[in-house]
N, C-alpha and C positions, 0 to 999 in steps of 0.2 A: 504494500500500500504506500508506503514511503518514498520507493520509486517513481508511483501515480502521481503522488503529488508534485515531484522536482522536475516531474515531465508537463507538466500541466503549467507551473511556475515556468518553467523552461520556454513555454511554446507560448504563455502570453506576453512575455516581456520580450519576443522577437515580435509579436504583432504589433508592441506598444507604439512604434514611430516610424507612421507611414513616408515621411518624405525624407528623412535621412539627412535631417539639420540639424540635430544633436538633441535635440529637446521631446521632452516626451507629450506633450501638451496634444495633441491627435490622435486619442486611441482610437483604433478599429476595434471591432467585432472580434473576439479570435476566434477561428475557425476549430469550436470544438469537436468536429465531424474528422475532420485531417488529423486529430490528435487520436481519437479512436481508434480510427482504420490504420496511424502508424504502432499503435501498441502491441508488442510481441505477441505470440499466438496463444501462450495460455490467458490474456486479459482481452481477447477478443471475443470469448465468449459470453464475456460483460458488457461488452459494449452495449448494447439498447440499456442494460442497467446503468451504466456512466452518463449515457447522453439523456434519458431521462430523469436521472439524479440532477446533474447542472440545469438542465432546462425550468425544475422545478425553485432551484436556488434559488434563479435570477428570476423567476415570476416572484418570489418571495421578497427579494432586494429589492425587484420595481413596487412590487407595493408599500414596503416601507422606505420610499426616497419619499424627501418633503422638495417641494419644490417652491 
């Protein structure tokens, strides 16, 4: 699981800055679909649990943002 998550760390902070001026201030999306489908094969067959688990996080974080 530990590895999950340094992979997961790993692969939002390459999506953090899309135009490549040094500042992180434009995050994208990160494409947790590509993080999935690159996970070794014995954590592939979590995958729909991984991508359903985040998908629910982030409806949970957009309901509690204030805006």
């Amino acid at each position: 699981m530990m590895m999950l998550l340094v992979m997961l760390r790993m692969h939002v902070s390459a999506a953090a800055d899309d135009d490549d001026d040094g500042d992180d201030n434009d995050l994208l999306e990160p494409n947790f679909e590509g993080l999935a489908n690159s996970l070794d094969p014995l954590m592939r067959r979590h995958r729909t649990w991984l991508l359903v688990r985040i998908q629910t996080n982030e409806e949970r974080m957009n309901e509690n943002m204030v805006f």
